[in-house]
C-alpha positions, 0 to 999 in steps of 0.5 A: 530531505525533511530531516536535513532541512531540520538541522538547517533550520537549528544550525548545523556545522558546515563540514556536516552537510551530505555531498548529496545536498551541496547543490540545494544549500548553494541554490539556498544561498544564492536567495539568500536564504540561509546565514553562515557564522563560526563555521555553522549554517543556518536558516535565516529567521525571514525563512522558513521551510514546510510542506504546503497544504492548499484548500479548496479555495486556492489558500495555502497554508505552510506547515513549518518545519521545527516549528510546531508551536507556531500557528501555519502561515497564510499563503494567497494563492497569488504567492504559491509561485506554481507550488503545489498540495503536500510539496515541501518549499521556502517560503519567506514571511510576510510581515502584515497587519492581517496576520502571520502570512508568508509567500513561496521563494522555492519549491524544494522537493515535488510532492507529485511529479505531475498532475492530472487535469481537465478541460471546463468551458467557463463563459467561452474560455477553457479552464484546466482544473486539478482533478482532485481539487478541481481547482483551476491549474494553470498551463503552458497551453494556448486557449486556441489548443485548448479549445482544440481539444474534445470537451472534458479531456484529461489531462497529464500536467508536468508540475515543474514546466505547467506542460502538457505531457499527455491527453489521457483521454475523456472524463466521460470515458471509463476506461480513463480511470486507470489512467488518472490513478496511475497518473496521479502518483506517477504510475505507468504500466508498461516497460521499456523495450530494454527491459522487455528485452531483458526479461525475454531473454531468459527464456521459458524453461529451467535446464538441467544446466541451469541448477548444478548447484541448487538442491533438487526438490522436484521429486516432491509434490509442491503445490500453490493455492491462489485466487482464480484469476492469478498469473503470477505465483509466488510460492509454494509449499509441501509438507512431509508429515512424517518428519514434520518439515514444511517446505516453502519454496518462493520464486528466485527473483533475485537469480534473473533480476541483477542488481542495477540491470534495466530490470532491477532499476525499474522494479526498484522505481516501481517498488510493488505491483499494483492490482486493479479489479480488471488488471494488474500493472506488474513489477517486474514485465510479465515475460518473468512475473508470469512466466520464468519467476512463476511458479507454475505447475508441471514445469521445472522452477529456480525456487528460495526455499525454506525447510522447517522442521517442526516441533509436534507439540510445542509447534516450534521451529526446531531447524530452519534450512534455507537452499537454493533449489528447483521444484515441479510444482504438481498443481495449481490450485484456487482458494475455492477448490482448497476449501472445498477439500477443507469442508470435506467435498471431494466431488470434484477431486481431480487426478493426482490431488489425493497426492497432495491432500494426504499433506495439505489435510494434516498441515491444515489443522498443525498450523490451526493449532498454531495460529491458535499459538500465535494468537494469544500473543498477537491480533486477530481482525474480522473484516471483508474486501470488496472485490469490483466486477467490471463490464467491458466499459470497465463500468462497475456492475456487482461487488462481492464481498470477501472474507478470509477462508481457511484456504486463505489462512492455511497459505497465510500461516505458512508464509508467516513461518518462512517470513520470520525464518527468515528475517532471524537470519539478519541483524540489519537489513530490510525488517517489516515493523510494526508499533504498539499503539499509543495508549492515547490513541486507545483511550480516544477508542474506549471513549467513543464506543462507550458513546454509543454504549460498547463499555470495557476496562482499559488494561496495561496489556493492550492485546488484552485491551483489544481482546476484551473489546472484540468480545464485547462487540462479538456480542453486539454483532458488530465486530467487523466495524469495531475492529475497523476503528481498532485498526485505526487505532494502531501505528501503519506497518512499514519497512526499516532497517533494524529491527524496531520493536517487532510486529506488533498485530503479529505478536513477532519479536522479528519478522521480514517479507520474504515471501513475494518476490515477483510484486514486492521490491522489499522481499527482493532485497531481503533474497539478496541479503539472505543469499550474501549471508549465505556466501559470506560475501562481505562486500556484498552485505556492506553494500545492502545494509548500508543502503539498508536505511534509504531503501526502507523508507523508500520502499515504505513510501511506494507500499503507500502509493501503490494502495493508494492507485488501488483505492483512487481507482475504486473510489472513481468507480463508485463515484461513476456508479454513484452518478448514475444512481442520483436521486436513489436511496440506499441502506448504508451504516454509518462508519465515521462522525469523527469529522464535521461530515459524517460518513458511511458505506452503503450495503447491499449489490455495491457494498463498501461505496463510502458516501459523505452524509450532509447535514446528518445528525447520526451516530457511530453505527447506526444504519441509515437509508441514504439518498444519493445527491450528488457524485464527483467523478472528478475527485471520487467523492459521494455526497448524499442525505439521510432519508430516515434511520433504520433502525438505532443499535440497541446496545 
């Protein structure tokens, strides 16, 4: 929408307008917001479109579109017209003496389809709050229903009508928490009884009859190394070593999920799977993501799968075949279990793993060779992931902190294999891109780490750029945290759909998501794609890479959403935490000073817990023994002060 607002606001010809957009220029009209001469439309200079920002004291602000050297424009809260935070809306100036300040006609598209609330008793009166301002909200409810509802509830809040669609739960209750971070983005867990039905309906086997004509690999012994806790098993792979071709075969979604079903609508609104530490909320329902689709051991499975036939000493692909096969994948085996093996422990080695070891062992150490390859022309970043262990409250009770093993890696390197396989196989279609970072925004880097003494030279090559800088901290025993400010540094990944200058952090000239299907709507696509190709069925492919633009950004903006559900989630169980730890002290590092708050994470049992430092004179890195003040469940927010420096970095 942003961009055909754009051309409104410069004049566009009327004959240009998309059929899409008919019914928003004549509502437009009818404000009279818009002007038609010589056959071209245009905004009227009294208007402007813009998406909304709304501070904490009810204020909002509109950010213009096409006009960025204009200053935003005021607006009261009593002019936002039921506007919300980050909606895109018309709004008409208002010419004062106190400045550029405007008012909102319209709300053009909703940033949020609703918003989540709760109930405050203020003074004897019942005040519905947003739950990420916490400023008050108003709702198509009476105080009698208000104060009918327990104290604290939660709120869901349709933002076009102001009612209330559903009591989520209590704000004291921490099980609500899922609930608020679905809620927030519109996320629901569970599916319609016609999709159920629907995914029921394929049963919970593969029949001889059902791969007549699909290559049969059950003979060899396919195997999928995943976390302990997973249900849903994407892939899988086999290496023959005496012909150096590694097989990866990947659930074949696409053969039970047709193209505009129930199933495939949903899995298209939905975009990926979301995963809490407790649960995840699926795409796809789990009759397919954890039965039929899964690839799980011991039983026949529909797999998409790649052979690649390796060069043993340019490590280069040398004949990439794609099939539509069935596998009987031998075991199910967790990243612990595989690392074990990689380090040389076979105490716990089960019956039939010999089998399988005799080509993950040599597989092992070819792709290390060929990591080592690929990172010379690519990146490479040290970092952790803080996994959350929950009670039976869902209360957080221990964080462990996880790093990537060579089990991890092993997986990793052969799925990038089969990613960029397959994304040679199309010119346009669905790529995963990713930009070089700006020289500006290296530049901001240096700068910074030589304020606390990190100094290196800047050089036209920016992997070499980043390769000196993680020598450097490796030195200072900070590159977990430098790499940190280097990811920040760099262009967000994302989905379009041509080939838009590779993947940068990879160092690919091409690459796709093929391999996760069962979670990821983008690799579904691309399996439908791939099969068309297959075929030759042109009409097909006509359809998909004409569509191919929509569902690039589309999927891209659910990626972002989906983390963010993820992320909310455990912000609020920090904050819970957090709250019941106030007046405690804590050592932390200091991770931000790039604002006027400054920020760090606490270290230790609750790892990652990012606190706001008041009245902090601190600098990058320092490690700091921190009170905790205060805690906002509401908004996930920390806030607490520095009680005394550990120690300062020597570097």
């Amino acid at each position: 929408m942003k961009n055909f607002l754009l051309q409104l606001t410069v004049g566009m010809p009327l004959a240009d307008i998309p059929e899409e957009y008919n019914v928003l220029v004549e509502k437009l009209n009818h404000q009279k917001a818009l002007k038609t001469k010589m056959g071209e439309i245009k905004l009227d200079s009294k208007y402007r479109f813009g998406v909304l920002d709304v501070s904490r004291n009810g204020t909002g602000y509109l950010d213009a579109l096409g006009n960025e050297k204009s200053k935003d424009l005021t607006i009261d809260d009593f002019n936002l017209n039921s506007a919300y935070k980050g909606d895109i809306v018309l709004a008409k100036r208002l010419f004062s003496k106190k400045g550029a300040k405007a008012k909102v006609i319209m709300v053009l598209k909703r940033a949020f389809v609703v918003s989540i609330a709760y109930t405050e008793e203020v003074q004897g009166t019942i005040v519905v709050k947003n739950i990420k301002t916490e400023l008050p909200m108003r709702v198509a409810a009476s105080q009698k229903y208000l104060k009918e509802l327990p104290p604290s509830s939660v709120l869901k809040i349709d933002n076009a009508t102001s009612a209330i669609v559903e009591v989520l739960g209590l704000l004291s209750d921490p099980r609500v928490d899922e609930k608020i971070s679905l809620g927030l983005y519109n996320k629901h867990e569970f599916f319609s009884q016609e999709c159920e039905k629907e995914a029921k309906s394929h049963g919970d086997a593969v029949y001889k009859e059902d791969y007549h004509d699909r290559t049969d690999l059950t003979h060899l012994p396919f195997c999928t190394i995943d976390p302990p806790d997973a249900k849903d098993f994407d892939d899988a792979i086999y290496f023959d070593k005496d012909t150096f071709a590694l097989y990866v075969a990947i659930a074949d979604v696409s053969e039970y999920v047709v193209e505009d079903n129930c199933l495939d609508k949903e899995a298209k609104a939905r975009g990926f799977s979301i995963y809490f530490p407790h649960k995840s909320i699926p795409m796809l329902p789990r009759a397919l993501s954890e039965n039929i689709c899964s690839l799980k051991p011991n039983v026949d499975r529909l797999a998409f799968t790649f052979k690649i036939t390796l060069d043993p000493t340019t490590l280069e692909p040398v004949k990439e075949e794609l099939m539509r096969a069935v596998i009987h994948s031998r075991r199910r085996f967790t990243y612990d279990e595989i690392d074990r093996y990689l380090e040389g422990d076979f105490s716990a080695q089960k019956e039939g793993d010999d089998v399988i070891l005799a080509y993950l062992l040599p597989l092992q150490k070819f792709l290390l060779k060929l990591k080592k390859k690929r990172l010379a022309n690519g990146c490479e970043f040290s970092s952790s992931e803080a996994r959350m262990s929950l009670d039976d409250m869902q209360n957080l009770i221990a964080i462990r902190m996880e790093n990537e093993t060579p089990s991890h890696a092993l997986i990793e390197d052969a799925m990038l294999l089969a990613n960029k396989a397959a994304a040679k196989r199309f010119e346009k279609g669905l790529f995963r891109t990713h930009g070089v970072p700006t020289m500006e925004k290296i530049e901001e880097l240096i700068a910074s780490l030589e304020a606390i003494g990190i100094y290196s030279e800047i050089y036209a090559d920016i992997y070499k750029t980043i390769r000196q800088l993680q020598k450097i901290s490796d030195e200072k025993d900070l590159r977990e945290e430098v790499d940190q400010l280097i990811i920040r540094t760099q262009k967000q990944a994302q989905y379009t759909a041509e080939n838009e200058g590779g993947h940068f952090g990879l160092g690919f000239t091409t690459y796709t998501h093929f391999t996760s299907p069962i979670r990821r709507y983008s690799d579904l696509i691309v399996h439908r794609l791939l099969k068309a190709i297959m075929i030759e069925d042109k009409e097909k492919i006509a359809y998909i890479v004409g569509n191919a633009d929509v569902i690039a950004l589309r999927v891209s903006e659910l990626e972002r959403e989906s983390a963010k559900v993820a992320w909310d989630y455990m912000d609020r169980k920090y904050a819970r935490w957090a709250d019941a730890h106030r007046g405690e002290v804590f050592e932390a590092t200091v991770t931000d000073v790039s604002t006027s708050v400054p920020s760090a994470r606490i270290e230790g049992e609750i790892a990652g817990a990012r606190v706001f430092l008041i009245g902090a004179e601190v600098a990058l890195f320092d490690k700091v023994r921190v009170e905790i003040t205060e805690s906002h469940i509401t908004t996930g927010k920390i806030i607490a002060t520095v009680v005394e420096k550990v120690e300062k970095q020597d570097v």
